[in-house]
C-alpha positions in Angstrom: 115.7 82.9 102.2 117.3 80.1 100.5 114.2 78.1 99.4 112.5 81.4 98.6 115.3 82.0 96.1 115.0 78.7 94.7 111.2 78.4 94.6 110.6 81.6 93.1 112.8 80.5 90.1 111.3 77.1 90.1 107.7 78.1 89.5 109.0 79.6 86.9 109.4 83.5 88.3 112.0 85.5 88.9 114.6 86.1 91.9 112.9 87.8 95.0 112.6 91.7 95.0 114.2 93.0 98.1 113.7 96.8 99.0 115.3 98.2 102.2 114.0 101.4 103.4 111.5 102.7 106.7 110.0 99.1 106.4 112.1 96.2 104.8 109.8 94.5 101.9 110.2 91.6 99.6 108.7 91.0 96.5 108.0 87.6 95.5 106.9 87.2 91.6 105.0 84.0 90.2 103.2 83.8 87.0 99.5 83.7 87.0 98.1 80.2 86.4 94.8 79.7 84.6 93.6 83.3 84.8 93.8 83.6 88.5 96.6 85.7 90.2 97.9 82.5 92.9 101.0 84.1 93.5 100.7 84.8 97.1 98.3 81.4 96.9 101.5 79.5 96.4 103.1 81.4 98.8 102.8 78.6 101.1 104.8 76.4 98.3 107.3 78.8 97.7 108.3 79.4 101.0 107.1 75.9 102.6 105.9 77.7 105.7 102.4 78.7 105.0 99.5 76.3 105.5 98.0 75.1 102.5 94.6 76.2 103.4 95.8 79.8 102.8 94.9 80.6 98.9 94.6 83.9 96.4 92.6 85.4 99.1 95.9 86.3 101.0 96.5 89.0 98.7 97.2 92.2 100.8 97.2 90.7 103.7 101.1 89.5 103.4 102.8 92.6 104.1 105.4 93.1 106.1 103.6 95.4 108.5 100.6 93.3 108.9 103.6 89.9 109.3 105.1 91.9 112.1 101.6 92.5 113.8 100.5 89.1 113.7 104.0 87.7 115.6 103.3 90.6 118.0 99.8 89.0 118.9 100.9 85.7 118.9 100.6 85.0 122.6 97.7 86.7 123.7 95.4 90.0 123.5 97.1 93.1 123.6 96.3 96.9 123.6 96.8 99.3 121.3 99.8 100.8 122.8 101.9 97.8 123.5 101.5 96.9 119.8 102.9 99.8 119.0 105.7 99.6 121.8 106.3 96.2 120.9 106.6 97.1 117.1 108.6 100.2 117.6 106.1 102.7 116.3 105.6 106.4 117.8 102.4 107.1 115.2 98.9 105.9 115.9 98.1 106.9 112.5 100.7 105.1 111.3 100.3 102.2 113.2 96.3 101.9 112.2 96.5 102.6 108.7 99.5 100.5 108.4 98.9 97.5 110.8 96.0 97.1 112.1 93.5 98.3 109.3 94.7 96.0 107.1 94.9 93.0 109.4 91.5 93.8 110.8 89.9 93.9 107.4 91.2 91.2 106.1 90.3 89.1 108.8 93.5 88.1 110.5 92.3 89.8 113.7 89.6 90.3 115.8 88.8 93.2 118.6 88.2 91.8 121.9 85.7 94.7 122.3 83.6 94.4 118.7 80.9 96.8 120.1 83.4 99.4 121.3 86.1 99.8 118.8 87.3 103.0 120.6 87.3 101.5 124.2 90.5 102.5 125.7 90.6 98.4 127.3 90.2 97.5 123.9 92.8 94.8 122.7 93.5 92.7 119.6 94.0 89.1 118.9 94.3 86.5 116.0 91.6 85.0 114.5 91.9 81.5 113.3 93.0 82.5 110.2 95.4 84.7 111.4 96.7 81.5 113.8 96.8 79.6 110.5 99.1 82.3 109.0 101.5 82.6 112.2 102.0 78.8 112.7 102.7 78.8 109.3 106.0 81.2 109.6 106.7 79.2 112.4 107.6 76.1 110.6 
């Protein structure tokens, strides 16, 4: 929390946005460089967690929700339900739209099942990208 404090205002942005509510969010503001939006591109500088390999094309895919998922399938291939269990989520709508929508689109995860998306055996893991992403909190 520290570093992100200082980093934010270091490339030149402002203190981190926290919001508490249903889900806790933080918004992290950095001035676009040469035309491009690299805000969550730096990310990995700001925080000095994320790999550098992760660039612009992280937008969206940083949300809390989608963070939370990815820690949750960090081990190994899970269900639908224990997802949810494991996140402390009743809603399947919520928990798709929320959670695994977004991390499936943006390739952070994979079905195990591709051909059967609504196979009650089907589970989820992380993609390399998604590895890249985890590891990257780790440190």
């Amino acid at each position: 929390m520290r570093k992100m404090m200082k980093y934010s205002r270091d490339y030149g942005g402002s203190d981190p946005e926290l919001i508490e509510g249903d889900v806790f969010k933080m918004i992290i503001k950095v001035p676009e460089f040469n035309g491009k939006n690299e805000a969550l591109g730096q990310l990995g500088e700001v925080t000095g967690q994320v790999a550098s390999e992760v660039t612009g094309e992280v937008k969206g895919e940083a949300t809390g929700e989608v963070i939370a998922f990815l820690k949750v399938l960090k081990t190994a291939p899970i269900g639908r339900k224990v997802a949810q269990d494991s996140l402390g989520l009743k809603g399947q709508a919520n928990f798709r739209e929320r959670y695994l929508e977004p991390a499936l689109s943006s390739g952070l995860v994979e079905m195990t099942q591709p051909d059967s998306p609504k196979s009650p055996t089907q589970k989820y893991r992380l993609t390399e990208k998604g590895k890249k992403i985890v590891s990257g909190l780790e440190s």
